[in-house]
C-alpha positions in Angstrom: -124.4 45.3 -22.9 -121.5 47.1 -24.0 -120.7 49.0 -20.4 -120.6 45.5 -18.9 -118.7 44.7 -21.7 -116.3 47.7 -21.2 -116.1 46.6 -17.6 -115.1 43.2 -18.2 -112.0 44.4 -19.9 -111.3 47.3 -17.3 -111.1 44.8 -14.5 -109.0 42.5 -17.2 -106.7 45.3 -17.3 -106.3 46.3 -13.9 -105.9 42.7 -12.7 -102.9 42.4 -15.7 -101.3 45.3 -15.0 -101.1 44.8 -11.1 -99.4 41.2 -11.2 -97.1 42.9 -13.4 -96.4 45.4 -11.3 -96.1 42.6 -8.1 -93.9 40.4 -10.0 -90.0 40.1 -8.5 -88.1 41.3 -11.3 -84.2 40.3 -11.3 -81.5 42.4 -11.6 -77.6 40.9 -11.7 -75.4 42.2 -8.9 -71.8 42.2 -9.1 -68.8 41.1 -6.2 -66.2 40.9 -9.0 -64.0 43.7 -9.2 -63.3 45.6 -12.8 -61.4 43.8 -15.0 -61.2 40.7 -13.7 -62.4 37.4 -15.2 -66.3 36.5 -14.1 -68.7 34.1 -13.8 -72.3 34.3 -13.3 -74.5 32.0 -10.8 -77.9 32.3 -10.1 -79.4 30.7 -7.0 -82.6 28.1 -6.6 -85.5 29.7 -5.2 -88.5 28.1 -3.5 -88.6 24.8 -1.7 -86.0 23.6 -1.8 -84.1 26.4 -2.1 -81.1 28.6 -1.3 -80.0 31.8 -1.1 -76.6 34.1 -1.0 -76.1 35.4 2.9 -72.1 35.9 2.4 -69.5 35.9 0.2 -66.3 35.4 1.5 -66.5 38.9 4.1 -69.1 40.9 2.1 -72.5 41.0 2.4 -75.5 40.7 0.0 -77.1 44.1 0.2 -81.1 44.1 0.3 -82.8 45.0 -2.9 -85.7 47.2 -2.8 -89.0 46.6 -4.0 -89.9 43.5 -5.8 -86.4 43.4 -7.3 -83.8 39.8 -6.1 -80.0 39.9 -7.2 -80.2 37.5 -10.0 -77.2 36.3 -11.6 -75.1 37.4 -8.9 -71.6 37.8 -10.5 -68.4 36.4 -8.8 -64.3 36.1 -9.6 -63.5 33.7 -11.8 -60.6 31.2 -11.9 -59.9 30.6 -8.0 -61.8 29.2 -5.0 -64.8 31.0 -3.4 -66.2 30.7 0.3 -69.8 31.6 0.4 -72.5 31.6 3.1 -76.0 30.5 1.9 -79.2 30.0 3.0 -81.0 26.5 2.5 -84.6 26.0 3.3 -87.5 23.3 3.3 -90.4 23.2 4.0 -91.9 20.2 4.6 -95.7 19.7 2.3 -97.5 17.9 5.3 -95.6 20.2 8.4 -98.9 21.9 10.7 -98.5 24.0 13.1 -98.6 22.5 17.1 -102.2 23.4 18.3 -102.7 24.3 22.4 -106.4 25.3 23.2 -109.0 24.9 26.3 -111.0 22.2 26.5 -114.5 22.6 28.3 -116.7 19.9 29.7 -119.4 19.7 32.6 -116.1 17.5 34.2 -114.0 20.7 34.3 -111.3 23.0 32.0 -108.9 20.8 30.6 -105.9 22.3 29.0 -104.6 20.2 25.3 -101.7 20.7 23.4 -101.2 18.7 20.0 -98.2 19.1 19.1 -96.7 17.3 15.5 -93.2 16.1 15.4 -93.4 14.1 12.3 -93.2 16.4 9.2 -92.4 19.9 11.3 -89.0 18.5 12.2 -88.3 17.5 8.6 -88.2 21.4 7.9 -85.0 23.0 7.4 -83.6 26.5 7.9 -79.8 26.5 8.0 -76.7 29.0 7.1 -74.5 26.6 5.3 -70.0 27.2 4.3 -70.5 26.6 0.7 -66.8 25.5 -0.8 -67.3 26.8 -4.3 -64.5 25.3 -7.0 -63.4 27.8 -9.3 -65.3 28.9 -12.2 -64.3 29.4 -15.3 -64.5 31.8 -16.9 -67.9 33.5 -18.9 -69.6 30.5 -17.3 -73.0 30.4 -16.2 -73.9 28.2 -12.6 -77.2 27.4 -10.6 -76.3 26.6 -6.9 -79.4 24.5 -5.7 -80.3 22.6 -2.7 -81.2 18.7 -3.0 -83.3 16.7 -0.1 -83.3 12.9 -0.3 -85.8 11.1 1.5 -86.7 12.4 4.5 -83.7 11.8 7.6 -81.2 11.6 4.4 -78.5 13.6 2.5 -79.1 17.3 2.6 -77.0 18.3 -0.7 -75.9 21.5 -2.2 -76.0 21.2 -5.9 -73.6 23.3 -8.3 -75.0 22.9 -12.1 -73.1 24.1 -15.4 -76.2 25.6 -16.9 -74.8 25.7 -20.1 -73.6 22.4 -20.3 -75.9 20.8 -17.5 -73.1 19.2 -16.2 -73.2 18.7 -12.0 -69.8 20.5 -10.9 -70.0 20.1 -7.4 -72.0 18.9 -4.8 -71.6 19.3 -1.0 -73.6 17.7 1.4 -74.5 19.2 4.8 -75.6 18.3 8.4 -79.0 19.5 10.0 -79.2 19.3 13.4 -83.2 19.3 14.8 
């Protein structure tokens, strides 16, 4: 009883400490330089989400590992361009089928293909016109969907205040 036991809590363990291990861990990544005034924003993940491509004429290095760039620091006080990422995936979206059909009338060759919820999906580089931020703030750029065929919006949130600072809507073309 008490190897089973002993077992139990080995396999406890080992199943803890390996999602651990797998989980993304963030670290922040800076494109301010030294001394300057900064702001911090962190991106939406999931779906609907976003991600950094660009700023301005730099690019997002990779991270290694399980590790994402998260807050990503940026100049405070003026204007910034930056290239992001947006992406949905539609719930209900299947993958288009083809296969061979066989019957004592012949081959047959069937293709099902679904247009409904595939071309609701979006995967688009998107000019994000940030406003300035002030200074020590903290921002969440997110993506918003409205009903499907609507507004495709890029959300900029105060998260200390939970204000909506800015929101720019964008085009998908299918």
């Amino acid at each position: 009883m008490r190897a089973v036991n002993f077992f139990i809590i080995l396999i406890i363990a080992l199943v803890c400490a390996v999602s651990c291990v797998t989980v993304p861990t963030s670290a922040p990544y800076s494109f301010a330089d030294s001394g300057n005034e900064t702001a911090s924003m962190s991106f939406a993940q999931g779906s609907p989400g976003v991600h950094l491509v660009f700023f301005e004429d730099r690019v997002l290095p990779q991270y290694s590992g399980y590790t994402r760039w998260d807050p990503i620091i940026f100049p405070a006080g003026r204007e910034l361009k930056l290239t992001v990422h947006a992406s949905y995936n539609h719930p209900n979206s299947s993958p288009s089928r083809a296969g061979l059909l066989l019957s004592n009338q012949g081959i047959a060759f069937g293709m099902s293909v679904n247009l409904g919820p595939d071309s609701q999906n979006v995967n688009y580089d998107v000019v994000f016109e940030c406003p300035p931020l002030e200074p020590g703030g903290s921002y969440r750029l997110s993506y918003r969907r409205t009903v499907p065929g609507g507004r495709n919006m890029l959300v900029l949130t105060n998260t200390n205040t939970g204000r909506v600072v800015h929101e720019q809507e964008f085009v998908v073309r299918y």
